[in-house]
Every structure is written in structure tokens, then in C-alpha cells.
N, C-alpha and C positions, 0 to 999 in steps of 0.2 A: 692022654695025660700030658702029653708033649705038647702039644699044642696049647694046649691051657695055660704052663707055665710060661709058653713062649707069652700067649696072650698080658695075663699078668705082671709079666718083666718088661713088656711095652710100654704098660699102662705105670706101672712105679718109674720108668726114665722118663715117660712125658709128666709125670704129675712133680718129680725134682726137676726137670728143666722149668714148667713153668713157676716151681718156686723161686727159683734162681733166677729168671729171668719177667718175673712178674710186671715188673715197671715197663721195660720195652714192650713186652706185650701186649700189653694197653695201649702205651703210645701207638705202636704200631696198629693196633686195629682202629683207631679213632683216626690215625692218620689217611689210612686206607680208607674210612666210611669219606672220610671229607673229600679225599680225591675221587672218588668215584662220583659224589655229589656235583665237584666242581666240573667234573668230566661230562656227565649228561647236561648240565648246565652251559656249558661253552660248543658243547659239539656241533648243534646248529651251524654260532659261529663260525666254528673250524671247518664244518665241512664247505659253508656259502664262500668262503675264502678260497680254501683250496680245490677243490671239486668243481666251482664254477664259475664260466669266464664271467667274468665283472667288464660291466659297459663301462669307460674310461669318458665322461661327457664334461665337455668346458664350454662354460658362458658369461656372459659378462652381465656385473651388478652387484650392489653392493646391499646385503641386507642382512636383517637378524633374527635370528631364531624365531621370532612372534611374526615374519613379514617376508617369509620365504617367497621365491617368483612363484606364481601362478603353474609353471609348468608342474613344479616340483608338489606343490599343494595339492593339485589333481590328482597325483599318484600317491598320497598319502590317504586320504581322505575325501568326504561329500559333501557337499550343504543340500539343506532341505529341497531343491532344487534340483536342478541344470540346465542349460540352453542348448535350445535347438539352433540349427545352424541360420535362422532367422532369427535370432536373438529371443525367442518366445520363453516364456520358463516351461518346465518339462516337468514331473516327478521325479523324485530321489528317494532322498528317504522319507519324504513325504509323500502317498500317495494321494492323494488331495487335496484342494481347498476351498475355501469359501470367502468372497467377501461382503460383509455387509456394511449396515451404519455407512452410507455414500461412499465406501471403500475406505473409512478408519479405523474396521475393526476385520484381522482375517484370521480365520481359524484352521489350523491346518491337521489333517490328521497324521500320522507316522505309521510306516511300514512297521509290522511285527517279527521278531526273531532277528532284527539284524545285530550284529555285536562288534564290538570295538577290538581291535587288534589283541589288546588285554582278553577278551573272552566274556567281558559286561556285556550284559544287554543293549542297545542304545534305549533311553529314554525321553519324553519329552523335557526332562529336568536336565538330560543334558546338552540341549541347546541354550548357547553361550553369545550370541550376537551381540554385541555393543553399538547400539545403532541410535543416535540421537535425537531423541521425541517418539522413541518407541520402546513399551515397556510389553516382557513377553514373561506371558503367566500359563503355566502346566495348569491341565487340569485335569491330568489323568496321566497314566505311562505313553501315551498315544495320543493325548490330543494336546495341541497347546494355539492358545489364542495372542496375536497379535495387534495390542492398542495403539494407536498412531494417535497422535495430536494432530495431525493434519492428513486429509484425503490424499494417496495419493497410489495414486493405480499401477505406476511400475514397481512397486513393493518386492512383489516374488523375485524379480531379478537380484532383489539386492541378499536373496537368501539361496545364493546359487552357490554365494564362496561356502570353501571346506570351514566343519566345524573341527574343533580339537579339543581333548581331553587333557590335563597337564602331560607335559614328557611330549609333546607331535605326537599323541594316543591317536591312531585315527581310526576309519572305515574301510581306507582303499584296496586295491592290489597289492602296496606296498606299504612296509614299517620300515622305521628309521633304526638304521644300526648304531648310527653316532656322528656327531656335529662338532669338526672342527674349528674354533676360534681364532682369528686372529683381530685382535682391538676390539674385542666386543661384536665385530662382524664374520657373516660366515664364511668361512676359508673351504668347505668341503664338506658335503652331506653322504653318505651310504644310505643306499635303499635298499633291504631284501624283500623280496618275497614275500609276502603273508600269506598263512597258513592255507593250504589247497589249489595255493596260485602256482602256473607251471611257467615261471619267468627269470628272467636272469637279474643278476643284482646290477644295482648301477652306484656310482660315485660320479657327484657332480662336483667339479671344482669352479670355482668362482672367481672372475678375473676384474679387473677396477676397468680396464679399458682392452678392445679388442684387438689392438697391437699384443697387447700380453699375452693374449689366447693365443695369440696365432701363433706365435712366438714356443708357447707349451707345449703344441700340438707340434710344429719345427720338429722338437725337443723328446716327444716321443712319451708326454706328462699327459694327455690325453688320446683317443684314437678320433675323438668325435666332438666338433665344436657344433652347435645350435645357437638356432635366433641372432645370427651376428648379419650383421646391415651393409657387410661388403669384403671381399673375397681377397682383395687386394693382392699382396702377393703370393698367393695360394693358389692363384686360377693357372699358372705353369707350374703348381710348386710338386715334385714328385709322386705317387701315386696314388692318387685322391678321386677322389667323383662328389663334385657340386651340385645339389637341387636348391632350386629357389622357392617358396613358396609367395603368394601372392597378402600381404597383412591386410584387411579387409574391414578390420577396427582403428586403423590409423590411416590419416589423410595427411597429406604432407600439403601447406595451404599458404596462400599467400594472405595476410593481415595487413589491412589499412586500418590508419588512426585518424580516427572519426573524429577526433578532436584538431586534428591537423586543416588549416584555412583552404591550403590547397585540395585536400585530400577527403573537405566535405561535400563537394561537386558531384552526384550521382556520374554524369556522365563522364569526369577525370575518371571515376575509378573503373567505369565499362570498358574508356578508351583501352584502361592499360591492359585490360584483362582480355582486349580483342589484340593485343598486343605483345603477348605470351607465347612464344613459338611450342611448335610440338616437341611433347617430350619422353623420351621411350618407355613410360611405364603405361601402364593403365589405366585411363583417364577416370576422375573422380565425378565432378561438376554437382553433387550434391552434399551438404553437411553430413547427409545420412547415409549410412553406409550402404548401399548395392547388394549387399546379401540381406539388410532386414525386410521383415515383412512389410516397414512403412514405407519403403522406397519409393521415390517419383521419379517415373524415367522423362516426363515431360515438363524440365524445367528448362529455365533460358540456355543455351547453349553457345559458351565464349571461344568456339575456333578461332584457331590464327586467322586475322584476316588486318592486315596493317591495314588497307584503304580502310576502313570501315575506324581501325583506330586511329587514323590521321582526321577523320571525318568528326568524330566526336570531342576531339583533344582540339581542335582547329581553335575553337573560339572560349576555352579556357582559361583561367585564371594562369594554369600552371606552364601552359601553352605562351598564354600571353605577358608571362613574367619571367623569372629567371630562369625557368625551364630543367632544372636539375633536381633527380631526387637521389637519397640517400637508401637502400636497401641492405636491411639488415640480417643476419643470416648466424648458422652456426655451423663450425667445421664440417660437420657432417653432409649438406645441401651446400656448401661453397660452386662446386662444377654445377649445380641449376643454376644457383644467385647471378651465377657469372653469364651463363646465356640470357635469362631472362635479361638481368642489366644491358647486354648487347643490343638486344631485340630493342628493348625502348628507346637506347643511346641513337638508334640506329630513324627510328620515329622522330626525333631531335630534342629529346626529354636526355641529356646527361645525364647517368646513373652510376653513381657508385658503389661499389659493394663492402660494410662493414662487418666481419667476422666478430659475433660475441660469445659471450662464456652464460650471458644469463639474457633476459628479456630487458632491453631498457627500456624505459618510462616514458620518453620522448620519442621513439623511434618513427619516422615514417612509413615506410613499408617495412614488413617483416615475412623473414620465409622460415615457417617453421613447420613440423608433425603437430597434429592434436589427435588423441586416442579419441574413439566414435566409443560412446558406451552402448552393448546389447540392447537398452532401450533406447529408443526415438527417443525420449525426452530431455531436448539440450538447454531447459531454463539456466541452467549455472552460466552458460557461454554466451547466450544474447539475450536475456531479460536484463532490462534498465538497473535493476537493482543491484544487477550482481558483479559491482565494478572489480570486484579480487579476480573474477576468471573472465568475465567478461572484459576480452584484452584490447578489444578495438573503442569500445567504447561505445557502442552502436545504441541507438535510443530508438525506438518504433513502438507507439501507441500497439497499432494492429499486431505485431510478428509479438507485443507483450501478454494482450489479451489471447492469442493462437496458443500461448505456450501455458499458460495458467489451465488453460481450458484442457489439453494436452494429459496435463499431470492427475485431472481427476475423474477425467473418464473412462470408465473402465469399460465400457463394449469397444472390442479390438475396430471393428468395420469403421465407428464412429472418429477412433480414436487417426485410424488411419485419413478418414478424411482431411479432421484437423491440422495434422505434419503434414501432407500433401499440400495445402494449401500454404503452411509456415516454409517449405521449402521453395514453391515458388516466389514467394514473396520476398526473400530474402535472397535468392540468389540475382532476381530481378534488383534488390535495393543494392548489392555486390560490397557490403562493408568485408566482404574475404573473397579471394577467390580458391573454390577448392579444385585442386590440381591434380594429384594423383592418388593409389596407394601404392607403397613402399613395397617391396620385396625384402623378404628374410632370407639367410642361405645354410642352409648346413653343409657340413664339410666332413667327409668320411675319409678316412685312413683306407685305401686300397679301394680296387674296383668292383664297383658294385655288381 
């Protein structure tokens, strides 16, 4: 009986508190559902934050949310595609293709079950390339066909890059946690984890120039600089450990202007290039890069050899007139410009060296990088037609038929032949000489 009452005299004190307190008790439990919402909703966050070290990485470059660097893309996301480390395309999320119609028309099929960081399917509808004189039609959740207006056989290369879904929705290892601004350009990207991946997050911060990285890292704003072109004063600078990696898509190259009187002399432009002293990277001597599969290791070969460049230059135009060129350069190659210029001044060709901000129009020699794309085919840089990138000016009936030929054959063997023969042929005609490739360095915070 006691009990009962006590029961009873519980139940009539909660049931006048909650009259009395009816509005709070609402609020309150609607407040409570909401935080608890907010709570499973943020804890990911909170825990990638607090629970895990975050890689602190700075690089330099200035871009925007649609045109992230390549490193950064990779780790977001796929394209149908990927390259092998001979530039070949590989599968991705495509596990196959096909070309036909003389390679205008390729059909590709799609991996099944893969899904977008969101949790979607990928489908063929959602690939998104914007690729000009190429229209790409689903024809199914898995198959999608690509129409070219024009044959052209390195195609799959160009579906290597990451696709995205609005938001940097991607594929990869990692999602985007959030993108800071500044002017419109990226100031700072977060990457976590995507779901099953057992990795750490990173934040990449973005520098306009690589004094300021360095300067960051000084400062204790990053623990880890990448892809930066020189070490400067970092190479004594407190507890750090330097690797350099070998760039193997960029050729640092010396450019003659073919439209220049002097500088249309086949043999002017042999002299100078037997006239290039050695220089401590790793010699180039091809347009084509050394790790692809069209490589020709037997093309002409321009060691230092002054007598041989006093032998050629002897009975010159340039030889036998004022004798001075002007070598163009940018801050970056100033300490080659400045040997090279030596090396000549030294043959009795006066060279001076002018530091620029852009490429100019008249220039005589120029010492610049040019990025090698994964495939052999370099029509934009020396076919007659393609004076915007074609920066020497370089004109050749044969190296124009080699490179047409080049773009529409699709048996690799074949294809190989044709750049073998384009790269003799052009390095023998020497409207450039290609010199090295570049070293990149990363830079670690403490010893490795």
C-alpha cells in the first residue's frame, strides 16, 4: 500500500512539474535532439582534428578551386585512366577500351560498384571532360563512347586527369574538408581520409613564391615544403633532411629563334650546342623524355667539345660578323645562363645574359623549362602551324609529316618508330638544344 502511494505521489509531482514547466520542456528536448544531431554530424570532424596528426605541407602556386595542382587532384580523385611510369594509359575506372573508325571514335567501359566520396555510384553520366572536338555520349551506366572530329591516337592520355562531381566530390583516398580563399585563389586545402582509408589528414598551404614557403616553414606554418626547385637557405637551416627527386616531364632547354639571320645556320646552332659546358644534372639530349616508351637513346649527341665548336662556328655568319649574342633567361636558370654565356664568350661569340619576367618575341637564344607531356606527341611545339607554342619558329616539311603521322597511329610499335625517327631528325636539325632535367626537393621538418 505504501508503495503504491509513494508511486502515485511521484507520478502527480512529475505530471504538475511538467505542467508548470511545459514550454522549457520542449524547448529542451528539441534542443537536446538538435545537439545530439549536430554532434554525430561534426565528430568525424572533431575527432580528424583532434585525434590526428595533420601533415602541415606548403607549395607553391597560385590556383582555384576548378584547377587544383595535380598533386592535390590525385589524392582527391581518378580519371578514366592513369599512367604508367612510361607515360602509357593504364585502367582506372575504366577497365577498358576500344578504338575504332581510324581512332575517332573510342569506347570505354567502367568498373562496376565504384562510388563517389558521397556514397553514389560512379556512372558513365558522370563523366564530365570538357575536351574540344570531343563530344562523350553514355550509353549505358558503364559504357560511354567517345567522338573525336579528328583521329587522334594519344586520346586515353588525355583521360588520365581526375573527374569531379560538384563540391571536389571525388574517388580517391582522400575528401576535401574545406578550401580557404584568399582573392578568389586557394589559400589552403584539408584533406581527410575517405571512408576505409587508414591515412592521415593533410593541409596544404599555397605560397605565390618559394621565398615565402620557405620563410613558413622558418616560422613553424608548415612542417613539410614539396616540389620546390631550390633549397636555398634551408640546406644549413636547422633540423631538416632534404631529398631531391629527378622531374622527368620537364626539360630545361636551350631555344633558338629560327627566324633570327644569324641563328638560321644549321651549323651556328651545332657550334653553340658543342659549346655548352657540362652541367650537374642529368643530361637530357632528347625532346622526349627518358622514362617514355618512345625514347631514342641514339640520337646526335652535343658533349662539350669547344674544338669541334670553334670548327663549325669558324666560317659563320655570326663568326664572321659582330660576333655577340644576347641569351635570354629567367631568375630561376640565371647560374646556367651565366656558365653557358661564359662557355661561348670564351669560343669568342660575346654573350650576354638578359633576365626576363615573360618570353620575348625577339629574343635570340633562350634558356627556359618546357613540361614533356606523357605522350610522345609534341605537334603543338614544332609543327609549322603552331606558331603560339611553337616558340622557335622551327619550319621542316619532313619533322611536319613525322608528327601528323605520329598523332594517328595507333599501333604503339608503329607509332614508336615514327618519334624515333622525329627525334633524330630534329635534334640533328638543333632548332633547341635539350639540356637537362630539373630536380625537385622536399624539405622535412626533423630527421628522417
Amino acid at each position: 500500500m505504501l508503495a503504491t502511494r509513494s508511486v502515485r505521489l511521484f507520478f502527480l509531482v512529475v505530471i504538475e512539474l511538467a505542467r508548470k514547466y511545459t514550454r522549457s520542456l520542449i524547448l529542451g528536448f528539441f534542443a537536446g535532439l538538435l545537439l545530439s544531431v549536430l554532434f554525430w554530424r561534426t565528430y568525424p570532424l572533431i575527432a580528424r582534428s583532434f585525434f590526428y596528426n595533420t601533415q602541415r605541407i606548403g607549395m607553391v602556386g597560385e590556383f582555384s578551386p576548378s584547377t587544383l595542382p595535380p598533386t592535390i587532384q590525385q589524392l582527391i580523385s581518378r580519371g578514366l585512366t592513369e599512367l604508367s611510369p612510361d607515360g602509357s594509359p593504364m585502367a582506372s575506372l575504366a577497365e577498358r577500351w576500344e578504338a575504332t573508325n581510324s581512332g575517332k571514335t573510342f569506347t570505354f567501359t567502367l568498373k562496376k560498384d565504384v562510388t563517389w566520396h558521397n556514397g553514389k555510384t560512379v556512372t558513365a553520366h558522370d563523366v564530365n571532360y570538357n575536351i574540344r572536338g570531343v563530344t562523350l555520349v553514355p550509353t549505358g551506366d558503364n559504357t560511354l563512347i567517345a567522338h573525336l572530329q579528328y583521329p587522334y591516337s594519344p586520346f586515353p592520355t588525355l583521360l588520365s586527369k581526375p573527374i569531379f562531381l560538384p563540391g571536389l566530390n571525388g574517388i580517391g583516398p582522400y575528401s576535401v574538408g574545406s578550401i580557404q580563399l584568399s582573392g578568389g585563389s586557394v589559400k589552403s586545402v584539408s584533406l581527410y581520409p575517405a571512408k576505409g582509408e587508414d591515412a592521415k589528414p593533410k593541409q596544404f598551404t599555397l605560397y605565390q613564391t618559394e621565398a615565402q614557403a620557405q620563410l613558413a616553414f622558418q616560422l613553424g606554418e608548415v612542417d613539410t615544403l614539396i616540389e620546390m626547385s631550390t633549397v636555398s637557405g634551408l640546406a644549413n637551416w636547422g633540423n631538416v633532411t632534404i631529398t631531391d627527386t629527378t622531374k622527368y616531364d620537364r626539360i630545361v632547354t636551350l631555344f633558338f629563334n629560327m627566324r633570327n639571320p644569324e641563328l638560321g645556320d644549321k651549323a651556328v646552332r651545332q657550334g653553340l650546342a658543342y659549346g655548352i659546358p657540362e652541367l650537374p644534372y642529368e643530361k637530357a639530349g632528347s625532346p622526349i623524355s627518358k622514362t617514355s616508351w618512345a625514347y631514342a637513346k641514339n640520337v646526335k649527341n652535343y658533349s662539350y667539345n669547344p674544338a669541334e665548336a670553334k670548327k663549325l662556328l669558324k666560317e659563320t655568319r655570326l663568326a664572321t660578323g659582330s660576333g655577340q649574342l644576347t641569351l635570354s633567361t629567367f631568375p630561376a636558370y640565371l647560374d646556367i645562363a651565366q656558365k653557358i654565356a661564359a662557355s661561348w664568350t670564351a669560343l669568342g661569340l660575346t654573350t650576354n645574359v638578359q633576365v626576363e619576367s615573360t618570353v620575348p618575341q625577339d629574343y635570340q637564344v633562350l634558356l627556359s623549362a618546357q613540361d614533356v607531356p606523357p605522350d610522345p606527341d609534341q605537334y603543338p611545339f614544332w609543327h609549322s602551324t603552331q606558331m603560339g607554342t611553337n616558340v622557335t619558329g622551327f619550319v621542316n616539311v619532313k619533322i611536319d609529316k613525322l608528327l601528323e603521322d605520329g598523332r594517328v597511329e595507333l599501333n604503339q610499335d608503329k607509332r614508336k618508330l615514327i618519334y624515333t625517327d622525329f627525334q633524330r631528325r630534329l635534334v640533328e636539325e638543333a632548332p633547341a638544344i635539350f639540356l637537362y632535367y630539373p630536380k625537385l626537393y622536399t624539405i622535412n621538418r626533423g630527421k628522417q
